[in-house]
C-alpha positions in Angstrom: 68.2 62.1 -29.1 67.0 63.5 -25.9 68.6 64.3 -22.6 67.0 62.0 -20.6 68.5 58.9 -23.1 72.1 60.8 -23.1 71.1 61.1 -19.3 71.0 57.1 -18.8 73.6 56.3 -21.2 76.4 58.5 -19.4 74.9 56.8 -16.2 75.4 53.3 -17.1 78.9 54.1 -18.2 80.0 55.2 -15.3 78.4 52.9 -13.3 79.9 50.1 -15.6 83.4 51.7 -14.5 82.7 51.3 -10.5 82.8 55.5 -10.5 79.4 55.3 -8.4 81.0 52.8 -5.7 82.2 54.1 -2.1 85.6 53.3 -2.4 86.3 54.5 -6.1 89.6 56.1 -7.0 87.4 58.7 -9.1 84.5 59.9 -6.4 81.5 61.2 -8.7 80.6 64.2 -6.0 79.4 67.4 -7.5 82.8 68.9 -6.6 84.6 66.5 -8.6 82.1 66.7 -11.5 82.1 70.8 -12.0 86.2 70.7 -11.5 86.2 68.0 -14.3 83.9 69.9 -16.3 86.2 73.3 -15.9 88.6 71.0 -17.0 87.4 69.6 -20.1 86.1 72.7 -21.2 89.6 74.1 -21.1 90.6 71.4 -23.7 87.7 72.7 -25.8 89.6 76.2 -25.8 93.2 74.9 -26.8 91.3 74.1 -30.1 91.3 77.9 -30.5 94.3 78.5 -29.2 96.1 80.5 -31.8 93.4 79.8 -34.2 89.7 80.9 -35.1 89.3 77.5 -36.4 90.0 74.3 -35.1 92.5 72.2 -36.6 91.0 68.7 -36.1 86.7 69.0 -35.8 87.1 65.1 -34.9 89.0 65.7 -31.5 86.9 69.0 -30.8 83.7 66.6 -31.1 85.6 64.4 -28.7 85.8 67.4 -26.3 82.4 69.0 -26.2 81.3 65.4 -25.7 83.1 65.0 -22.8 82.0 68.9 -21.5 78.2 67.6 -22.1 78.8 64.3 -20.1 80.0 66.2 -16.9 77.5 68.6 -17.1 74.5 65.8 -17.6 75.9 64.1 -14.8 76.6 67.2 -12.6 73.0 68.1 -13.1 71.9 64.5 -12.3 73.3 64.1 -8.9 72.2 67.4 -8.3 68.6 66.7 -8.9 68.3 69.4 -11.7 66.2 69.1 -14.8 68.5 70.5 -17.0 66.1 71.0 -19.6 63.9 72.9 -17.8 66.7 74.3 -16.5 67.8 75.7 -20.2 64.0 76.3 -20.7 63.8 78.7 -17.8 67.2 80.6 -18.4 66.0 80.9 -22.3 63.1 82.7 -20.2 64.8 84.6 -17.6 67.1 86.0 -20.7 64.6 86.9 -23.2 63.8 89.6 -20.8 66.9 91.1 -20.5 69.1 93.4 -22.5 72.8 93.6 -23.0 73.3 96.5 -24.8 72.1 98.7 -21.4 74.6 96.7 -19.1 77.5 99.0 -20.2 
């Protein structure tokens, strides 16, 4: 499946919940999205927490899906291709070195 279907399908689920409207208890600004997606990437870590390996692959599923919809949506109201995005970083780093950076 590509991004641009995930893309649409996160869209119409929050719009189906009223998140998009004015007056919604959750406002979808890009504040809101990157502290939600801080947020939900912190549940991915309690998988590890104490542990190399998670306990339940199900729930951790659950989690990185949710870290993926916040940062589909956080690049959608920001008007970024994430994508290319990815495309360009993959770029950028295949110049670089790490081992010199100590």
């Amino acid at each position: 499946m590509d991004l641009k279907t995930l893309e649409a399908a996160m869209h119409a689920f929050v719009t189906s919940k009223g998140w998009y409207e004015s007056d919604s208890p959750r406002p979808q600004t890009p504040k809101n999205l990157a502290i939600s997606l801080v947020l939900e990437s912190s549940e991915v870590l309690e998988h590890f927490q104490w542990s190399e390996a998670t306990r339940d692959k199900a729930e951790l599923a659950g989690e990185l899906a949710d870290v993926m919809l916040y940062l589909l949506q956080l690049a959608s109201i920001s008007e970024i291709d994430l994508g290319q995005a990815v495309l360009d970083k993959l770029e950028r780093n295949q110049q670089r070195t790490w081992d010199n950076d100590v």
